[in-house]
Backbone as a ProteinNet text record, in pm:
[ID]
protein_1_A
[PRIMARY]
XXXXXXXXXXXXXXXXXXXXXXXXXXXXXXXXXXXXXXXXXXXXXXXXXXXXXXXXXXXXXXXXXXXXXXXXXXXXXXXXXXXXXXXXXXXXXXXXXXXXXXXXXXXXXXXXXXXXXXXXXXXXXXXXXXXXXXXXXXXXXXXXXXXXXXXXXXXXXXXX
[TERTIARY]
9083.5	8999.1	8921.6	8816	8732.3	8695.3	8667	8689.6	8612.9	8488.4	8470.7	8517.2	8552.2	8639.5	8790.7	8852.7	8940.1	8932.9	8851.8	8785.9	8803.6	8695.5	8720.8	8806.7	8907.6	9068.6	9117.4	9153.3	9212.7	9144.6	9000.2	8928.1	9018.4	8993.3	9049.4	9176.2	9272.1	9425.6	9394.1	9335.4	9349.7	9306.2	9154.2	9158.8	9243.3	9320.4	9405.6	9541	9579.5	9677.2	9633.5	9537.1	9448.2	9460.6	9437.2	9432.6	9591.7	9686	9841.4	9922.2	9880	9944.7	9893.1	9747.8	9676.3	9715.1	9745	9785.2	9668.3	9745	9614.8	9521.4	9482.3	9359.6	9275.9	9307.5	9280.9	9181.1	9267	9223.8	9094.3	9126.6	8978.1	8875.7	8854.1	8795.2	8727.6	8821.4	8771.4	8701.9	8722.6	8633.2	8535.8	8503.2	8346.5	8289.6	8326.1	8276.7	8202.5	8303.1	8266	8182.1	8154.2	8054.1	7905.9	7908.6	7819.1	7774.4	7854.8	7800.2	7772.3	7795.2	7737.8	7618.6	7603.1	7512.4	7362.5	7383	7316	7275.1	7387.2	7356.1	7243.8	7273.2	7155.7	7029.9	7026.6	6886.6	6778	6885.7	6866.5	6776.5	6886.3	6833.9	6749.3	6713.2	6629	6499.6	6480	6351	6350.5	6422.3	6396.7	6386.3	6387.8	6363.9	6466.5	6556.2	6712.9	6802.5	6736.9	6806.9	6935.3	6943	7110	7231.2	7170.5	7249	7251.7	7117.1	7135.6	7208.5	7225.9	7269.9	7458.5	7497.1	7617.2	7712.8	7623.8	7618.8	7593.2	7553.8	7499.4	7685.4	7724.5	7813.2	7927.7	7947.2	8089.3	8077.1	7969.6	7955.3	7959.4	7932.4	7943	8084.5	8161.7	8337.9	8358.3	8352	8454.3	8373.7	8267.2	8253.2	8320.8	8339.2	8414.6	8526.2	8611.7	8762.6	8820.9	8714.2	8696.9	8702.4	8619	8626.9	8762.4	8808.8	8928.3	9064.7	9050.6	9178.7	9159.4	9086.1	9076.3	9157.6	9257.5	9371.9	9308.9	9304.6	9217.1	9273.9	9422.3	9489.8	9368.3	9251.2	9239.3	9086.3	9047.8	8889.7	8767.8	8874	8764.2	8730.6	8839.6	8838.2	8708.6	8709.3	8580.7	8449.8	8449.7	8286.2	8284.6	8372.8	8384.9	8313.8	8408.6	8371.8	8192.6	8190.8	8011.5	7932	7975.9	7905.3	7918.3	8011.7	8030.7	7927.6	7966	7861.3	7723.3	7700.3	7571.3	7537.3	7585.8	7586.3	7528.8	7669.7	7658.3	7558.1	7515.7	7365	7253.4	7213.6	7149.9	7162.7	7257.4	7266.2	7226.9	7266	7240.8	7088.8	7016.6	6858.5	6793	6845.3	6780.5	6807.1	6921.2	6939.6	6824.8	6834.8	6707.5	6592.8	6567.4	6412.4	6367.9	6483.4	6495.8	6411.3	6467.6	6403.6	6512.2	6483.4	6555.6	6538.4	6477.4	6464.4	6601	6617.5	6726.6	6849.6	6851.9	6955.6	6963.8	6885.6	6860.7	6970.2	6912.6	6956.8	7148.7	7186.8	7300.9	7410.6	7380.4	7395.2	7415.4	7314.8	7327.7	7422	7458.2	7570.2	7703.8	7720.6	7782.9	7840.7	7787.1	7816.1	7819.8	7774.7	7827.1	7983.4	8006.7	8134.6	8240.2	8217.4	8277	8292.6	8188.6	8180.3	8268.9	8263.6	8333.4	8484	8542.1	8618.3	8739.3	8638.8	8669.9	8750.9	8616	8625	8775.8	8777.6	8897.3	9051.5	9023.8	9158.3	9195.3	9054.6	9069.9	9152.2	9090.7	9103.2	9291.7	9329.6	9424.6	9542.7	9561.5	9610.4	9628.4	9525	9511.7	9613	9605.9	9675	9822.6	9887.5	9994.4	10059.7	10234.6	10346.8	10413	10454.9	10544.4	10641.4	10701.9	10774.7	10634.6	10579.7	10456	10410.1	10401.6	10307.7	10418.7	10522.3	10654.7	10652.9	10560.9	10570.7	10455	10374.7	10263.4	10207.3	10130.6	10068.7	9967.3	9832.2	9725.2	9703.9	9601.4	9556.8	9425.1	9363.7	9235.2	9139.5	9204.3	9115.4	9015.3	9090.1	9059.6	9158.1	9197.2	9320.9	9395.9	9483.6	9548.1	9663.4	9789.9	9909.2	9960.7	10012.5	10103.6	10249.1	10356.1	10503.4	10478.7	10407.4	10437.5	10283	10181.6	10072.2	9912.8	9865.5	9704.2	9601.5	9541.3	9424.8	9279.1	9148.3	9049.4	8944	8875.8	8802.3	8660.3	8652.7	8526.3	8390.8	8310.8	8162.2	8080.9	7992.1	7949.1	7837	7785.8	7654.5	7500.7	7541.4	7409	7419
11351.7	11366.7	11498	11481.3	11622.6	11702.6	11808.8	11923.1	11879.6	11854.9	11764.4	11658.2	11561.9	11431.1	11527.7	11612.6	11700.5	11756.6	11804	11875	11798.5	11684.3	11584.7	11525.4	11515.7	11438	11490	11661.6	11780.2	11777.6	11777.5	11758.5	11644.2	11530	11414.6	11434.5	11496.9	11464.4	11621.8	11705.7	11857.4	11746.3	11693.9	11609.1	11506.2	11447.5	11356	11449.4	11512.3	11640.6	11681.3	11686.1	11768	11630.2	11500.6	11408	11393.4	11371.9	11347.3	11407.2	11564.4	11662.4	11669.3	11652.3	11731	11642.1	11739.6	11665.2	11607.2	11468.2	11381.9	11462.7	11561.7	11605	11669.7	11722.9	11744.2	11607.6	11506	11460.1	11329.9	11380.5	11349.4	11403.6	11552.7	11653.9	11598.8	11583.9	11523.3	11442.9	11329.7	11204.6	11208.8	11294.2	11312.3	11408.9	11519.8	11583	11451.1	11397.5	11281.3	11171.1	11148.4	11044.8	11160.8	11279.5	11330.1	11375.3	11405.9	11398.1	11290.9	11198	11042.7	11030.6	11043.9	11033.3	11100.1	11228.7	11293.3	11242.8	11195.2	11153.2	11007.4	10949.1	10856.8	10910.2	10968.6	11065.2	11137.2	11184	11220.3	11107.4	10977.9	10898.6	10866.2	10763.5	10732.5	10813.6	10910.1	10973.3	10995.1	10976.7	11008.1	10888.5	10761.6	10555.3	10557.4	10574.5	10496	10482.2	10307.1	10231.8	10255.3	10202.6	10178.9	10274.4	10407.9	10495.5	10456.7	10495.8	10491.9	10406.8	10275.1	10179.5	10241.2	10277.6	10282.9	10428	10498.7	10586	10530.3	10467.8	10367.8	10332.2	10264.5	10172.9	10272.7	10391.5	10475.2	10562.2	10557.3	10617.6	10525.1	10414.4	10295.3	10285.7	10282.6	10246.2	10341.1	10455.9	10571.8	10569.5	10548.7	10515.4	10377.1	10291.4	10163.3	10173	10281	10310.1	10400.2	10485.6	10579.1	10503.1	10414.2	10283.4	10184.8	10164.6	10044.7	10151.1	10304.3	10337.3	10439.3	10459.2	10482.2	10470	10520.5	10506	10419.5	10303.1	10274.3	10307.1	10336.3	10380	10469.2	10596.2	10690.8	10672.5	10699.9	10693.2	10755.7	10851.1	10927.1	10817.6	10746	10649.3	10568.7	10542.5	10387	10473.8	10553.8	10654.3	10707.9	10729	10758.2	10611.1	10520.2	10371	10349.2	10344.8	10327.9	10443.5	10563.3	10627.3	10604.4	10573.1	10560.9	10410.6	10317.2	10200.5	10244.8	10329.3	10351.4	10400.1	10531.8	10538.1	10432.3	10356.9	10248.6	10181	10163.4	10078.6	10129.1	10280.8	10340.7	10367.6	10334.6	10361.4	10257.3	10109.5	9992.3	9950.1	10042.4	10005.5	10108.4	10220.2	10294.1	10218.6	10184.1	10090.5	9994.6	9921.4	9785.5	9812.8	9960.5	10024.2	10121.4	10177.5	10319.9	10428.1	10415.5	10531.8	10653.3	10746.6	10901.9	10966.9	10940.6	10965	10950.8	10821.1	10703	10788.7	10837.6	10877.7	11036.1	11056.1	11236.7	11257.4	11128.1	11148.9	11124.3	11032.5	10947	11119.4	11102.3	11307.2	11391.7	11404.8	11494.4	11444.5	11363.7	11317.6	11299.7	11301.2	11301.1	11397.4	11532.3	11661.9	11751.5	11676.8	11759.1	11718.1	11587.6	11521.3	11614.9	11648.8	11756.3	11859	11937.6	12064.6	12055	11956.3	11934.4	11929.6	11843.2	11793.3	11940.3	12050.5	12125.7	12264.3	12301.8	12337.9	12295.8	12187.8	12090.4	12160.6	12116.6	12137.2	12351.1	12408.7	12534	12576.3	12545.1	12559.5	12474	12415.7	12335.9	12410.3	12482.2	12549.3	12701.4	12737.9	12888.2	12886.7	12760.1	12764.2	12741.6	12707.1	12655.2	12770.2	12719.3	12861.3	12764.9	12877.7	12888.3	12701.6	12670.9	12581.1	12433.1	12473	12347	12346.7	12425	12431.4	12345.1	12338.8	12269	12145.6	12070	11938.9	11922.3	11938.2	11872.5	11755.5	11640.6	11517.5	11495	11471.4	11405.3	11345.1	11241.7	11074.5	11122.8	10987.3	11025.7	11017	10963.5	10944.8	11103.2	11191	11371.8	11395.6	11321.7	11430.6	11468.7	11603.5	11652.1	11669.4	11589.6	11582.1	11683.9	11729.9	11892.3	11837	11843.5	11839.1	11883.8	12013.8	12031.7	12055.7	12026.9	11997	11971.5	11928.8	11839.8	11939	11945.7	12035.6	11883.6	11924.4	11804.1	11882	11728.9	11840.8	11872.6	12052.5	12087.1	12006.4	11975	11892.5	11952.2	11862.1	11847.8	11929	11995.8	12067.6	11925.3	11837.4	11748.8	11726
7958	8074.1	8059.6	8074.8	8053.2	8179.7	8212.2	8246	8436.6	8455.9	8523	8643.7	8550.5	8544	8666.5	8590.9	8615.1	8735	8741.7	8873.4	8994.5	8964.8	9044.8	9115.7	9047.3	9059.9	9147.6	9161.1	9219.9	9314.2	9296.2	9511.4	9566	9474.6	9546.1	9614.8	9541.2	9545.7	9676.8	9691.7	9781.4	9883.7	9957.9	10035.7	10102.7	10022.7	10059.7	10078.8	10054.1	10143.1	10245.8	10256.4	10407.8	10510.1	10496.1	10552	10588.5	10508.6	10559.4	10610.3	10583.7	10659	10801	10790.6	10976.1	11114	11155.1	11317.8	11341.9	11457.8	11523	11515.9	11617.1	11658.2	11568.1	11418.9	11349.3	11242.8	11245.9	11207.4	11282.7	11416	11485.7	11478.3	11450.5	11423.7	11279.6	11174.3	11083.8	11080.3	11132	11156.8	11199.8	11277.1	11388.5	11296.5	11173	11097.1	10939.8	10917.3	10809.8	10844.7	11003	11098.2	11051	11113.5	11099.7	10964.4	10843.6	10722.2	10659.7	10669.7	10654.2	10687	10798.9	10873.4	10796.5	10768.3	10741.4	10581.8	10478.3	10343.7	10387.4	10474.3	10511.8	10526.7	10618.5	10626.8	10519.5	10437.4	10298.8	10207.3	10208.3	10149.5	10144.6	10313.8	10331.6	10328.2	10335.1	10284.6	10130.7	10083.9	9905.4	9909.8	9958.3	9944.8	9820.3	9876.4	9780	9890.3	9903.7	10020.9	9979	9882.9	9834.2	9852.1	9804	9891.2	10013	10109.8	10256.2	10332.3	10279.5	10306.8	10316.5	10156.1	10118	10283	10289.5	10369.7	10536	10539.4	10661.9	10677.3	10607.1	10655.7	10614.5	10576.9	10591	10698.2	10807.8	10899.8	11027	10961	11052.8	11088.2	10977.8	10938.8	11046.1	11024.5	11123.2	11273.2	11336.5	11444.4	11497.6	11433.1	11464.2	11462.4	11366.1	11361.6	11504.6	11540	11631.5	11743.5	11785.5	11882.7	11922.3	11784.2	11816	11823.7	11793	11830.7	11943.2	12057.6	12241.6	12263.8	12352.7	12381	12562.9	12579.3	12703.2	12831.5	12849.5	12971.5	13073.2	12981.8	13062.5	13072.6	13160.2	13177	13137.4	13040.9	12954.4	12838.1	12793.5	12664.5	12699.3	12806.2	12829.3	12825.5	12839.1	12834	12672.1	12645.3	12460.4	12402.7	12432.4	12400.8	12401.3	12542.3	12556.8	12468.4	12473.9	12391	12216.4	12177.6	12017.7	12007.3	12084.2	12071.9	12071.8	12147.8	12150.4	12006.5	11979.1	11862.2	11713.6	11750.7	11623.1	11669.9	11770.2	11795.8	11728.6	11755.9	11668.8	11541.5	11486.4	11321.2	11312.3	11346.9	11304.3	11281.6	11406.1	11454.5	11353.1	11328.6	11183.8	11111.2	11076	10916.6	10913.5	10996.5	10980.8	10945.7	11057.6	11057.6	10946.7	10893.6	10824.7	10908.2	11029.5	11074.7	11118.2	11069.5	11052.2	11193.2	11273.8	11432.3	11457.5	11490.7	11555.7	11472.9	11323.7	11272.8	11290.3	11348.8	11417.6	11562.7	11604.6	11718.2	11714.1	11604.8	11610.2	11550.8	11467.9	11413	11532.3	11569.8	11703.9	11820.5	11801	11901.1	11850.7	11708	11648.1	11661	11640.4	11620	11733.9	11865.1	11979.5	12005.5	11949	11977.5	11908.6	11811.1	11722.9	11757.2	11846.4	11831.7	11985.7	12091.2	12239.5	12174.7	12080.6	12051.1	11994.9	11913.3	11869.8	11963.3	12050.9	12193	12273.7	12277	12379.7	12310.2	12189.6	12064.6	12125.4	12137.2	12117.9	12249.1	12348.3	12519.5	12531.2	12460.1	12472.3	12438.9	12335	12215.8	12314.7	12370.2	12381.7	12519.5	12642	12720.2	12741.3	12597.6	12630.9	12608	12634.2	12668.6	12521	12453.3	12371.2	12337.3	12475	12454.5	12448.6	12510.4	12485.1	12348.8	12301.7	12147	12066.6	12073.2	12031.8	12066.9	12173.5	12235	12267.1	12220	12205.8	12135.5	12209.4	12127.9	12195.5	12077.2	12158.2	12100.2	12171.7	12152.5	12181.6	12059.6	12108.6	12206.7	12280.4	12385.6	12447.5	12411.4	12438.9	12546.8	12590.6	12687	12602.8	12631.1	12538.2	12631.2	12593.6	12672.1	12636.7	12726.3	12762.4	12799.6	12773	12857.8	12963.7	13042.3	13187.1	13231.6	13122.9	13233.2	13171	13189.6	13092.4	13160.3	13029	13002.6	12997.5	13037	13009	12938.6	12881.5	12769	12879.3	12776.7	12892.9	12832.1	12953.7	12968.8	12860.5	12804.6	12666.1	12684.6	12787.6	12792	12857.4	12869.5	12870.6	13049.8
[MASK]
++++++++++++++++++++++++++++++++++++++++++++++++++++++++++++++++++++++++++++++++++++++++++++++++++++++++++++++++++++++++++++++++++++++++++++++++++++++++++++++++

């Protein structure tokens, strides 16, 4: 295997440690970071006209907004407004894909990445409030509530 080749392997195998080790919310964080770099390799594409990329990029950004969708935890009422918004989303990637228009994928990005940057925020505000024995019992779902043992934090409003 040459030097390269090598290289390669070791991102692969460091990534896929980063993925099995990170707590849920971590790895939601992830997901809305890999939606929005997708996103963006489309954009790319499609203005250099190598559908084929854009396309290939189209639909791994497609994947994690749809994965993002079917696992909502629906009990809470933040989940059904996540829901409508990620659809929306994938509506607009879908309506760039057809159109190749980089607008529609401007905008899908940008929503992408406030989701991230709220999401990030939420994780921070969550973390900073708890007591000692909470940081020990903590689980969140994605829906964005972040369950506490003795008491729930909500994520703060996205700025819009």
């Amino acid at each position: 295997m040459n030097a390269y080749a090598n290289n390669g392997h070791h991102a692969a195998a460091y990534k896929n440690q980063q993925v099995t080790s990170a707590a849920p919310e971590q790895l939601t964080l992830m997901l809305y970071s890999g939606a929005a770099r997708f996103v963006a390799e489309n954009i790319k594409a499609v203005e250099e006209n190598r559908m084929d990329d854009a396309h290939k990029a189209h639909l791994r950004a497609q994947d994690i907004v749809i994965y993002l969708m079917n696992t909502l935890d629906m009990q809470y009422e933040i989940s059904h407004n996540l829901y409508k918004l990620y659809e929306y989303i994938n509506f607009r990637m879908n309506e760039a894909n057809l159109k190749k228009d980089t607008a529609q994928l401007e905008e899908a990005k940008g929503m992408l990445i406030e989701l991230r940057d709220t999401w990030a925020e939420a994780m921070k505000k969550a973390q900073a409030e708890k007591t000692p024995e909470e940081k020990a019992a903590v689980s969140v779902n994605h829906a964005g509530a972040v369950k506490l043992t003795l008491h729930s934090t909500e994520m703060p409003p996205t700025g819009r």
